[in-house]
N, C-alpha and C positions, 0 to 999 in steps of 0.2 A: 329482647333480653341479652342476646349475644352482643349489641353493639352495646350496649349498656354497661354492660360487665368490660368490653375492653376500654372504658374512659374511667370507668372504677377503680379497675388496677394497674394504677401507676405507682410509683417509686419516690420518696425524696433522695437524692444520688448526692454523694459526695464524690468528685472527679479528682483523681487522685495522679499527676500523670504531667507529659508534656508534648512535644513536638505537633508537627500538622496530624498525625495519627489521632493523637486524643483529640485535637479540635473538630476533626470531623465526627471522630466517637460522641466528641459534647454534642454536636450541630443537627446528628442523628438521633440523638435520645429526647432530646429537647421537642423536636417534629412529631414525635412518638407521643409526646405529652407528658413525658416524664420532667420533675422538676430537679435542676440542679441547685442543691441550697448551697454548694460552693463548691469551688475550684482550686485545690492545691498542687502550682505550680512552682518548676525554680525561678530565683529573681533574673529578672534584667541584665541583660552581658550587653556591656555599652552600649546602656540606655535603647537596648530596643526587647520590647518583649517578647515572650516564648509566643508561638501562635496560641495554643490554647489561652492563654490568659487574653490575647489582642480582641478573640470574639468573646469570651464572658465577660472581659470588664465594657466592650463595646452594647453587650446584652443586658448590664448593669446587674451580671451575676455576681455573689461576693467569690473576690480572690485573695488569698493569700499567699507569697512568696518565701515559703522561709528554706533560708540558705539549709539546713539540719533538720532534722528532729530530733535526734538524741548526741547527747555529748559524755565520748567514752562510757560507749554502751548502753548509757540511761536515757531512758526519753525525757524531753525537756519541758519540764509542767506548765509553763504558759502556752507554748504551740501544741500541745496535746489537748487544754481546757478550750482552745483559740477551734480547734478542731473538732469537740464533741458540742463545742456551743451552736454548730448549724443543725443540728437534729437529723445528721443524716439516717436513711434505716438501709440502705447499701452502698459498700464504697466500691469502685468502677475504676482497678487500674490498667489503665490502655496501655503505654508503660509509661515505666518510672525508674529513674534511674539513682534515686535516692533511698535507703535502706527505713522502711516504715515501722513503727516499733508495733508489738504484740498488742498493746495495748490499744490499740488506734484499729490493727487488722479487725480485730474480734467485735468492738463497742458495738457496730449498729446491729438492730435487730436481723439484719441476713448475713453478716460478716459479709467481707470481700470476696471480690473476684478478680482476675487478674489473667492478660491477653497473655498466651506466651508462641513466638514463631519455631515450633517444632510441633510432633506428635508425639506429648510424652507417653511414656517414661522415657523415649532415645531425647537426646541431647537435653537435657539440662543444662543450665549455664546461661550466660551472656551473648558467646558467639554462636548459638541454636544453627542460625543460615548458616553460617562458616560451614560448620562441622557436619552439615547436610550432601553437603557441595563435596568437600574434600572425604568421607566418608563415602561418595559412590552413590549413596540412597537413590532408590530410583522413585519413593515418592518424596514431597514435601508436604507441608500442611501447618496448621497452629492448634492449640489448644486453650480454651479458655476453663481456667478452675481456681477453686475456693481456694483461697490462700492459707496456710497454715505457720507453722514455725518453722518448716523444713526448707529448702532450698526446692523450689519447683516443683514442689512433691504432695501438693494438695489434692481432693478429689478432683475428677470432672468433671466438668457440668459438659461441657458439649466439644468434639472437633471434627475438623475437614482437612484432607486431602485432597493434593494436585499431582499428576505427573510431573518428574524433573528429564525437562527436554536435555540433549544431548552435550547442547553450547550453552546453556544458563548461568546466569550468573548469581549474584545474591542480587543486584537489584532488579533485573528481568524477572524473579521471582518473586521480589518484595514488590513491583507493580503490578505485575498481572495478577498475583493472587491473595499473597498476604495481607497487604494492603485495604485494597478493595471487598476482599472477601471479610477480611476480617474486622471490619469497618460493620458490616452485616454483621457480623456472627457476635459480635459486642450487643449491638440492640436488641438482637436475636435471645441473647443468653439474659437480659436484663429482664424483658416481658416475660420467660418460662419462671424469672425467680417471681415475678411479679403474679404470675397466674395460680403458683403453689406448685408449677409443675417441672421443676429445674433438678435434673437427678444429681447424686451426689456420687460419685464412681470410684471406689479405690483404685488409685495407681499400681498396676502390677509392679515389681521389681525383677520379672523377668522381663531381659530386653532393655534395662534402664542402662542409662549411659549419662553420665556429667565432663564434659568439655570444659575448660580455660579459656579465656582471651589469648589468643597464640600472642606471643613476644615475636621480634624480629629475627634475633639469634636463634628462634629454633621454627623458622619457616623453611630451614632452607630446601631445595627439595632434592631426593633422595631419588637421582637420577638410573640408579638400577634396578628399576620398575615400570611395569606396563607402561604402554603412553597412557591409556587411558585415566590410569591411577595419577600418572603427573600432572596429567592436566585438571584431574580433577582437586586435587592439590593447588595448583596453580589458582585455578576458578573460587578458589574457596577464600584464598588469599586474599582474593583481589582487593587493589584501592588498602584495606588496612590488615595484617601487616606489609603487607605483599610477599611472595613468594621468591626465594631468591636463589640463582647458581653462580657458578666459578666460571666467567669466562675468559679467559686468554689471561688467569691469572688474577682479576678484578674480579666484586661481587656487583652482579647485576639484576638488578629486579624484574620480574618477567608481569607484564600484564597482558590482560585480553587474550584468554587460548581459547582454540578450538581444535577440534579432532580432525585431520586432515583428511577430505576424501578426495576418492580421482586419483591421477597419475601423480608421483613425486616432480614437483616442480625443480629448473634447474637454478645451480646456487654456489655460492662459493663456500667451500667449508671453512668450520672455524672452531676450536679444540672447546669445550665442555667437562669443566671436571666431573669426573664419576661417572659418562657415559660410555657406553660401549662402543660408541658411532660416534665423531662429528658430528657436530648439527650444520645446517647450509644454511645461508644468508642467501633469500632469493628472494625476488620482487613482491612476493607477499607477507613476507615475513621471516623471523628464523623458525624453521624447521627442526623440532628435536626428535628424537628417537627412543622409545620405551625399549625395554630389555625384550620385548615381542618383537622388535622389528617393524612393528606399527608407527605410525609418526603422528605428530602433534605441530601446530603452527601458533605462534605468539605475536601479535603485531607491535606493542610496544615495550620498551625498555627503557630502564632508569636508572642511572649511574650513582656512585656515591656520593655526589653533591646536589642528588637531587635534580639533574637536569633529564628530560625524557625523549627520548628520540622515537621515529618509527623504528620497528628494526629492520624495515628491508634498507635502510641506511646508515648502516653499523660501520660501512666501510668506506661511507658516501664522503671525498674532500669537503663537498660543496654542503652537506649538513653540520660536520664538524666545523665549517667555517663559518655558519650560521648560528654555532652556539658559542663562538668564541669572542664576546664583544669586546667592541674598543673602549676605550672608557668614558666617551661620550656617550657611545651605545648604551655601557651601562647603565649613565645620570639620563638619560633618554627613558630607559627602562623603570626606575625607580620613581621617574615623575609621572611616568603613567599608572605603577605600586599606587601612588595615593591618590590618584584620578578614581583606578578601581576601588581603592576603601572609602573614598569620599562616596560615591555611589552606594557601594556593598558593604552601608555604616554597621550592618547585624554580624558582621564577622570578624572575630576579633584579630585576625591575623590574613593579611592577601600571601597566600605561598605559591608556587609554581603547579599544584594540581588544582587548586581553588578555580571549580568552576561557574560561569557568569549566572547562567541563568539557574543551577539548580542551588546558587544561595539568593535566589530570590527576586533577580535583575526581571523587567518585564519591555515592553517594545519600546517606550518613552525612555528608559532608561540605555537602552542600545543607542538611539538617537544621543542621549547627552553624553556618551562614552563616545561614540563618533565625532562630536563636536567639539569635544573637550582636549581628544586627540590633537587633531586639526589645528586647532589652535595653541596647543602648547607645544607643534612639530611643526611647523608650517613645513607646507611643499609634500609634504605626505598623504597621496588618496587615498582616501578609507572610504567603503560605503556599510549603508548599514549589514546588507549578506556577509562581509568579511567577519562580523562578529559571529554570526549564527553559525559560520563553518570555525572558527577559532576560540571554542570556547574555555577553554581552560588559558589562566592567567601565563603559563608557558606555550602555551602553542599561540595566542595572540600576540606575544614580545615575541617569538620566530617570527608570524606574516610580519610582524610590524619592521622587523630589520630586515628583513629579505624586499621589502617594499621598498624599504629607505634606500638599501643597497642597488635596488633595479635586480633581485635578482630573483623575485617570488615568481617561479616557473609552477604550473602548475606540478600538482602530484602525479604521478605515473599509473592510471590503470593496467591492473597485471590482467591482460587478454590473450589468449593462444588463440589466434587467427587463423582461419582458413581463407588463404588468398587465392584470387582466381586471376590471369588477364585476360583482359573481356570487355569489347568495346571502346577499345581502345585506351584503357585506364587500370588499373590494379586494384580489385575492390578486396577490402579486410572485411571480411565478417564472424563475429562471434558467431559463435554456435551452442555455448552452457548455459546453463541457466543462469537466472540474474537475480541472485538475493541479497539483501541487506549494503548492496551497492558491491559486490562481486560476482564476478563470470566465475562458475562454478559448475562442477560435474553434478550429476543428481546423485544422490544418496547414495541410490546401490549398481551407479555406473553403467545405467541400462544408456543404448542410443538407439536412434534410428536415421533410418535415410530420406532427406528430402531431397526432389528431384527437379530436371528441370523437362518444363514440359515441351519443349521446343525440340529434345533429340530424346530426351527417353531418362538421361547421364542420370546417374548421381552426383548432386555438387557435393554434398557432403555429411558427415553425420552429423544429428543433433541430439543433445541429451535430451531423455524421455524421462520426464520428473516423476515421480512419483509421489503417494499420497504424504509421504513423511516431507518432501520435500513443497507441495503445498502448505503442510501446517509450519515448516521454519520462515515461507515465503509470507505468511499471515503474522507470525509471532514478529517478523521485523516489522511490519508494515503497523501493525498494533502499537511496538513499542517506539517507533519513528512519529505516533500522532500522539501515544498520551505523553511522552517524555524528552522526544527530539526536540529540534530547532522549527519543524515545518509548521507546527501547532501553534507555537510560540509567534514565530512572527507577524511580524505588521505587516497585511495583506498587498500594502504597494510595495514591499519587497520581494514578496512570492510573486507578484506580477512580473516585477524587472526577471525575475527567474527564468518564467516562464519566454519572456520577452527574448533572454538572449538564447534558450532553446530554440524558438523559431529559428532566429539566428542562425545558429550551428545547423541548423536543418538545410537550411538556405548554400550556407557555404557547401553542404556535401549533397546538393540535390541531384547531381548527376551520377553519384556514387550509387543515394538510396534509390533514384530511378533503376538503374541498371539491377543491382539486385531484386529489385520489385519485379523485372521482366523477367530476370531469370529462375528466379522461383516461383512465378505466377504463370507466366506468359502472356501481359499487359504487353502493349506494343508500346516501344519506348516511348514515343512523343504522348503519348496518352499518360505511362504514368509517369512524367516530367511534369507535365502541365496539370492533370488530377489528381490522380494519386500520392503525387509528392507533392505539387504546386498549394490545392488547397488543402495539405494538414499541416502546411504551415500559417495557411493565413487563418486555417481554426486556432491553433497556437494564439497568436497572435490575437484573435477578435476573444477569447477567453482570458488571456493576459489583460486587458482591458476592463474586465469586468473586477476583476481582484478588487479591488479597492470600492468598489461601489455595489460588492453586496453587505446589506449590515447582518455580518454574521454571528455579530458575539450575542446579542439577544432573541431579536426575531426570527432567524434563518440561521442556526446553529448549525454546522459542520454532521456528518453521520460519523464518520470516521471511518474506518476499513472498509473498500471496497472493493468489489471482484469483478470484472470486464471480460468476459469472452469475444473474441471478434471471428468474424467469417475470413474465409480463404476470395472473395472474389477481390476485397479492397483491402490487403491484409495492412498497410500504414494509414490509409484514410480512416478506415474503423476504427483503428487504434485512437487516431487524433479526436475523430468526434467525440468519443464518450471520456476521455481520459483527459481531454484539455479541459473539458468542465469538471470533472471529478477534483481537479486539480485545483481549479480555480475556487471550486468552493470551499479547500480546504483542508480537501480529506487526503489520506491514503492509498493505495491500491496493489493489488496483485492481478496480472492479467495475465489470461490465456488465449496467446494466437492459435490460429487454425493449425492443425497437425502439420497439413501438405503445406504450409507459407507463412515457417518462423522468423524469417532472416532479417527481414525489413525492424521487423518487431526489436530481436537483441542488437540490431545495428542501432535501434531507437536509445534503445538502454546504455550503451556506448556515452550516446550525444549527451545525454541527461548528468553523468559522470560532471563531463568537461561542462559542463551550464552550472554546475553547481547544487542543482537538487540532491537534499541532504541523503545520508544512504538510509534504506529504509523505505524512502517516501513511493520510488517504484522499484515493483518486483514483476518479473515477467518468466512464468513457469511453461513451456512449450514441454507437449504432450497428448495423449489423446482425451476427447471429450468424458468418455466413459470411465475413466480413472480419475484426471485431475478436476474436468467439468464439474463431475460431478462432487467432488470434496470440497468445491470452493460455493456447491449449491449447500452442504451441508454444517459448514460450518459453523460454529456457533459464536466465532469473533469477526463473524464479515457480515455487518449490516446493508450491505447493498447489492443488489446483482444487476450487472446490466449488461444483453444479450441480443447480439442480431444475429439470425441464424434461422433454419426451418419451424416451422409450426411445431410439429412433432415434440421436437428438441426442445422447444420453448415451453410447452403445456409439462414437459419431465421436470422442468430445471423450476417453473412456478408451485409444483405440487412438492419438489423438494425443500424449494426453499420458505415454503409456508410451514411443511414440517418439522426442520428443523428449529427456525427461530424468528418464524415470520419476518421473514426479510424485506425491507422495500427490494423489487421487481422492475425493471422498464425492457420491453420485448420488440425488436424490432425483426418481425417476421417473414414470412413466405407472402407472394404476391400474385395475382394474376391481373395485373393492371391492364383498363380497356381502352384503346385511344380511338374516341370516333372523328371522323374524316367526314367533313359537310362537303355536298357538291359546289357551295359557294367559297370552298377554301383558296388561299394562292397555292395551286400545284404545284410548282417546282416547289417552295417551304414545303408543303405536305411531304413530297417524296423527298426530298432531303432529308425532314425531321422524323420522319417515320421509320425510314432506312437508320437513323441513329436510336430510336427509341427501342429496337431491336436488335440492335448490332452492336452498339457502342458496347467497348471493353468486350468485346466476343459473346454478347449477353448473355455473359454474366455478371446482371445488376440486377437490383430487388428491386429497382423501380421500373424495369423494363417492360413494354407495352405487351404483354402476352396474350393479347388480344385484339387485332384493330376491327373495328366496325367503319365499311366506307360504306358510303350512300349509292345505290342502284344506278344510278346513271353516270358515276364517273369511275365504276370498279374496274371495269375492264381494258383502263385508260392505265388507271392506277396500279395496274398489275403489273401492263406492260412495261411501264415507268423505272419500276421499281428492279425489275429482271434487269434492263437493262444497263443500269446504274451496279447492280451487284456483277454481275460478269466483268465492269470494270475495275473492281474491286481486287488489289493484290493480297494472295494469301502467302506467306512467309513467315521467316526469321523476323519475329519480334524486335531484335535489332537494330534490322534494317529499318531507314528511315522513311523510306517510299512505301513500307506494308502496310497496310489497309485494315487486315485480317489476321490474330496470330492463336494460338492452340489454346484448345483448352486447358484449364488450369491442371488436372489429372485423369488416367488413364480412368478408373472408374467414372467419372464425369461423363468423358468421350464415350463409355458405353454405352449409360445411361439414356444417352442423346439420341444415338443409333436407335437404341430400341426406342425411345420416344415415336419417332418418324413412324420406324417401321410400324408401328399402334394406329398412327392415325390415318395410315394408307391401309391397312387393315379395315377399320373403322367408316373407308367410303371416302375423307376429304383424298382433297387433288392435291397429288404433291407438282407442284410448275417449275421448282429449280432446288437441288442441292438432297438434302434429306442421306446424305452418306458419308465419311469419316471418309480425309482427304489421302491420295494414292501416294505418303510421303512418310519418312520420318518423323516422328513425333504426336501431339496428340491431335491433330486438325481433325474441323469439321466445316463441313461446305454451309456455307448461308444458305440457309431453306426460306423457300416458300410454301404454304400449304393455301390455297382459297377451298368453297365449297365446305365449309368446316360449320355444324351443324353444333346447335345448341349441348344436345346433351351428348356430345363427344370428349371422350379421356383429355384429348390437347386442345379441349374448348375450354375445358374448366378446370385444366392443373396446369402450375407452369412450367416451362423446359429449363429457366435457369439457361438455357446455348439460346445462338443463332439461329432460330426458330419464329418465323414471323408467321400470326396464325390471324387469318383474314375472314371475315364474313359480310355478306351483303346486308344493308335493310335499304327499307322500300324509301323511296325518293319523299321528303317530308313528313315522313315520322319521328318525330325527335322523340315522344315520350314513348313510343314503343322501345327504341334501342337504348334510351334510359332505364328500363326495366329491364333488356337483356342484360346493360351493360355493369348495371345491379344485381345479378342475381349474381351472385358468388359470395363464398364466406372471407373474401380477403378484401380488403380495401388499403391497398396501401399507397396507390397513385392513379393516376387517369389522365386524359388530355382530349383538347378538343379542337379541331380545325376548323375556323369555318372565317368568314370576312364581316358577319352581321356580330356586332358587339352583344347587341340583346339578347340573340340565340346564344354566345356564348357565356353568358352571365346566368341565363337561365338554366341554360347546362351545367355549368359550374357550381352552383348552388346546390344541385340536385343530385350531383356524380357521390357516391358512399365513399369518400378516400381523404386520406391524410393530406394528402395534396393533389392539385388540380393544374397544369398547364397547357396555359392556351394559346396557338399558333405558337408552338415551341415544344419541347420537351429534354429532359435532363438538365432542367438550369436550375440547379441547386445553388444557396447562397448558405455562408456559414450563418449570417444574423437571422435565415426564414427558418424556425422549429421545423423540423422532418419526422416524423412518425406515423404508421398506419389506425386503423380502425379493424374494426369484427378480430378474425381470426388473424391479422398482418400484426398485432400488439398494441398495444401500447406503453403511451412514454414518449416522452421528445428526445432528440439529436439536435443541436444548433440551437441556435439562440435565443435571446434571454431563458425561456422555458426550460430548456436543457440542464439551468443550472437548478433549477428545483427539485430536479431527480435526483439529485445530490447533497440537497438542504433540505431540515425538518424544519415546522414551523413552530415558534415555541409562544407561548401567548405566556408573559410573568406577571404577574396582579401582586402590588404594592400598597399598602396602608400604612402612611406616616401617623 
């Protein structure tokens, strides 16, 4: 009976409305099974229709266009008869920007309804956002209600409420919420009229407010008052009319503020009528100042003739000469004017803020704007990224002269660098957080220290983000995928992206090795060759794939996703999960390990200079427990992906099932077994063994934390093995003769100690090392343990260090030490040495682990998928498969 009753009560709808808003309002009601007996929209502006009307006359809904409805106040009795003759019984205005006569509101049997973006009774009017924004309001929301004769002042039928973030704009809130929500809350309020159960609410007139469309002449802003109040002023402006001050005597238009936090950056001042203070011209912008003494930052500016500059280039020669054309430059400029409207034929006017892609340009059309260029400048390279990064029809006539000119230098990243010299070279590294493509302090200016673990030092402070500065690192990363340029493009462009990342990786690989050592303790030539070496060629092998996944149907993009990575590979981590993340399309916010951010913002740096739009990544360094966890709870981050302990992993899947059931991929804790046949080639065995435990000071999740050698060549193998580590230099990571270098951190090195000390406890044999080294810094001696017995603590947890934990089985047992080498809840690697192919096929087959190698171990390849089994997670790393963890499947069933 229930389902019964909802195919019963549908609506005939008259659509009363325009823009993509009401087309999705129609696209949704329609789905719902409601019928639209027609669609009245405005006519055609140079012959291209309103959306709404594109998909009902495409639906062969009836439309009609009429310019009016009423003439000098009367309604006009053909378009009124034109409008009761489709029998509507409710009319549906999503909006409308046309005045609908009483006679039209009232006819159908439910009267109207009609979408409005405020919570009235505050803001009535037109500019509802505006007056939300410049008013302070710290919520937002819309209302949908019965229309009457009054100005916005009908009952209610239903609204909702959103927080107003701190930097918001009218369009960050007309996407994230208005929009989309109200897109729902339309359908929503249609079925309650349609059920009988739609309430009718009198509008209080306490708390009512009616706003104007603000004029230009009276935006301007009223510079002795809070920052906060200026800028929210400013924000409210934005794009129309814009907000405007007095500087140096000229009236200039202030877009894009935000509320400055962290230290006052430095800047040239520059007089400000009606402030109390100079404002400063500094490399992120101008700087103004509220009658608090708080400050506010503006990035761009716009002169009286409508030309807009950044403002940290207010005083720049080399920008004033960029907007000063020759008169070639000009006819240059003007014949690309009609390149862009032959393309952007829906718009009746191309002006200097007309931007490409939100009047409607899509990837094909970037390509025939690239071509068209090309060809009507010769000698002028364009590719298609220069559009994506220049999309407003002034800032593409800039790249496009400064290109003609030979003088398009890139833009200047504003970074406060912590330099060290070290290693014979001068490394910069960021240390702030990195949102919406700025180095930036956290919210409430907390830092901490990350150290190096080679002498103890502090290199330097890092901002410690906090939870508000997670959700601004999400809200860019959100509106970078539904509204940026990264969504938008054609997948072999996001490749070349990616492509000259690698790139830039490659140019400063000695830089990001050096930092990797000194905030890790990776011994250089290790992370030269690994840790930097292959996250570049992940780059790379995921750049390659862009173009060859089909994503717009079958494998649709998730969009916001969140990346934790471990402290032992703190750029390799990065690279595996985030070069695919990237690749398929999406978004991200990630969090490096507390103790080894540097690599990480040194990454965010290179991304700048590559070109990835801002937004696309954001990289929040902090602790697990604060930010971890807010990026497990989110409710706009559809993906989590985590390598890190078990523990940690079973918190962050129970969070993120509770919040918003999130896709999950786990790459966990390990006690990997590598059995040692007495038919193996010895020297490989003790070579690759002594690496399966050593390599990067083992600290690696695939290291052998368990070896099983065969009875008759253990005592062979021991000695081997001794001897080979005693030659082993322990040192300065550095240096490039060291062998051996510290553990990552001083808890770690604890950790390790007591580990030993447990299993000498416990009866095994400790034969070499088992004690933290007699030096500065964090060392620990490569251990040996044999005699190490099934059910012992360091038989079945792993050490994470330099801890080789040995046990014998009996000479041709294979499936007996297949059964020890099984019994544990991790599987996430194995190996096996032996010279008979059969035995190791057989072995291989039967080993519980994500991966299995044989006469070898650590030969990771970016195209072989890496992920464990049981309790080690799951989810792949590397290739092809890796990028699934990243793409939904979408299956779409069509009948012509």
């Amino acid at each position: 009976q229930q389902w019964l009753a909802y195919y019963q009560n549908k609506l005939k709808l008259a659509l009363i409305g325009q823009s993509l808003f009401g087309q999705e309002v129609y696209t949704n009601l329609r789905k719902q099974g409601h019928k639209v007996v027609g669609v009245f929209t405005v006519p055609d502006k140079d012959g291209k229709a309103d959306p709404l009307a594109v998909v009902a006359e495409k639906e062969g809904t009836p439309v009609f266009k009429f310019p009016r409805w009423r003439v000098k106040g009367k309604p006009i009795p053909e378009v009124v008869e034109a409008y009761k003759a489709v029998g509507a019984e409710l009319n549906v205005m999503p909006f409308c920007s046309q005045f609908i006569p009483m006679n039209v509101i009232g006819f159908p049997k439910h009267g109207s309804i009609i979408y409005h973006p405020s919570v009235l009774p505050r803001h009535r009017g037109a500019s509802a956002i505006n007056w939300t924004l410049i008013e302070g309001d710290k919520k937002a929301g819309f209302s949908i209600f019965w229309a009457d004769d009054g100005l916005d002042t009908g009952p209610i039928l239903l609204q909702k409420e959103c927080p107003v973030e701190p930097n918001d704009t009218v369009d960050t809130l007309y996407n994230r919420f208005l929009f989309p929500e109200g897109i729902k809350a339309m359908v929503e309020a249609v079925q309650l009229i349609a059920d009988g159960k739609a309430p009718k609410i009198p509008q209080s007139e306490e708390g009512a407010s009616y706003e104007g469309i603000q004029k230009k002449s009276n935006a301007k802003v009223n510079m002795a008052q809070p920052a906060e109040v200026i800028h929210n002023w400013i924000r409210g402006h934005d794009k129309v009319p814009g907000a405007w001050v007095v500087i140096d005597g000229k009236p200039v238009t202030l877009y894009s503020s935000s509320m400055l936090s962290g230290s006052l950056p430095a800047g040239q001042p520059i007089e400000v009528e009606g402030a109390s203070h100079p404002g400063l011209i500094a490399k992120s912008g101008l700087i103004l100042f509220g009658s608090d003494g708080k400050a506010l930052q503006v990035k761009n500016l716009q002169f009286e003739d409508r030309k807009m500059i950044p403002a940290s280039k207010y005083f720049s020669s080399d920008e004033a000469a960029s907007l000063d054309l020759t008169d070639d430059e000009k006819k240059m400029a003007e014949e690309i004017r009609a390149i862009w409207k032959g393309i952007l034929s829906n718009v009746p006017v191309i002006d200097d803020t007309t931007d490409f892609f939100k009047s409607g340009a899509a990837s094909m059309d970037v390509v025939r704007l690239v071509e068209e260029v090309k060809q009507k400048c010769g000698g002028v390279q364009l590719q298609n990224e220069d559009v994506y990064m220049a999309t407003s029809f002034q800032s593409f006539i800039q790249m496009f002269v400064r290109r003609l000119r030979g003088e398009d230098q890139e833009e200047e990243l504003v970074i406060d660098y912590v330099t060290k010299d070290v290693n014979n070279m001068t490394v910069k590294m960021p240390y702030q957080c990195f949102i919406n493509g700025n180095f930036e302090d956290a919210e409430d200016g907390k830092t901490y220290s990350t150290v190096n673990p080679t002498d103890g030092s502090v290199i330097c402070k890092v901002s410690y983000a906090s939870v508000a500065d997670v959700d601004r690192a999400v809200s860019a990363a959100k509106e970078a995928f539904d509204n940026g340029p990264w969504g938008k493009m054609n997948p072999r462009d996001r490749g070349r992206l990616l492509y000259r990342l690698a790139d830039l990786m490659e140019e400063h690989q000695e830089e990001l090795a050096t930092i990797e050592t000194i905030d890790s303790g990776a011994v250089y030539t290790l992370a030269l060759k690994t840790h930097v070496g292959m996250s570049i060629q992940t780059f790379r092998y995921f750049a390659g794939w862009c173009d060859k996944i089909q994503v717009a149907q079958r494998y649709p993009s998730i969009s916001v996703c969140a990346i934790v990575i471990p402290w032992n590979y703190p750029l390799m981590m990065l690279a595996w999960k985030s070069a695919a993340c990237l690749a398929a399309g999406n978004t991200l916010v990630l969090k490096p390990a507390q103790v080894t951010p540097l690599t990480a913002l040194k990454f965010a740096e290179l991304t700048v200079k590559a070109g990835i739009p801002n937004g696309v990544i954001n990289i929040v360094p902090g602790s697990g427990g604060l930010v971890g966890q807010r990026m497990s709870d989110h409710p706009d981050i559809r993906k989590l992906g985590f390598t890190g302990s078990t523990p940690i992993g079973k918190q962050i899947m129970k969070s993120c099932a509770v919040s918003n059931l999130k896709k999950v991929s786990l790459e966990l804790g390990g006690k990997s077994p590598l059995i040692i046949f007495s038919d193996c080639d010895m020297d490989k065995a003790v070579r690759m063994g002594m690496s399966s435990v050593y390599f990067n000071k083992g600290e690696n999740c695939i290291a052998a934390g368990r070896l099983f050698v065969e009875e008759s060549i253990h005592d062979e193998y021991i000695r081997r093995v001794v001897e080979e580590i005693k030659k082993m230099k322990t040192g300065d990571p550095l240096d490039r003769s060291t062998d051996h270098g510290p553990q990552n951190h001083k808890a770690h090195l604890d950790k390790l100690v007591e580990y030993c000390e447990l299993g000498v406890k416990e009866g095994a044999t400790l034969v070499y090392g088992g004690r933290q080294v007699d030096r500065q810094g964090f060392f620990m001696e490569p251990t040996v343990f044999t005699d190490v017995e099934d059910h012992m603590f360091i038989a079945k947890e792993e050490s994470f260090g330099p801890v080789m934990v040995v046990s014998k089985f009996k000479d041709g047992d294979v499936d007996g030490v297949l059964s020890r080498a099984n019994n544990t809840e991790f599987g996430l690697a194995s190996g096996v040495f032996t010279r008979d192919i059969n035995k190791a096929m057989y072995v291989s087959e039967r080993l519980e682990a994500g991966t299995v190698f044989v006469n070898t171990y650590n030969k990771t390849d970016v195209a072989a998928p890496f992920g464990g089994f049981k309790q080690s997670g799951f989810g792949k790393d590397l290739g092809e498969e890796a990028l699934h963890e990243y793409l939904r499947t979408k299956a779409v069933m069509v009948e012509y």
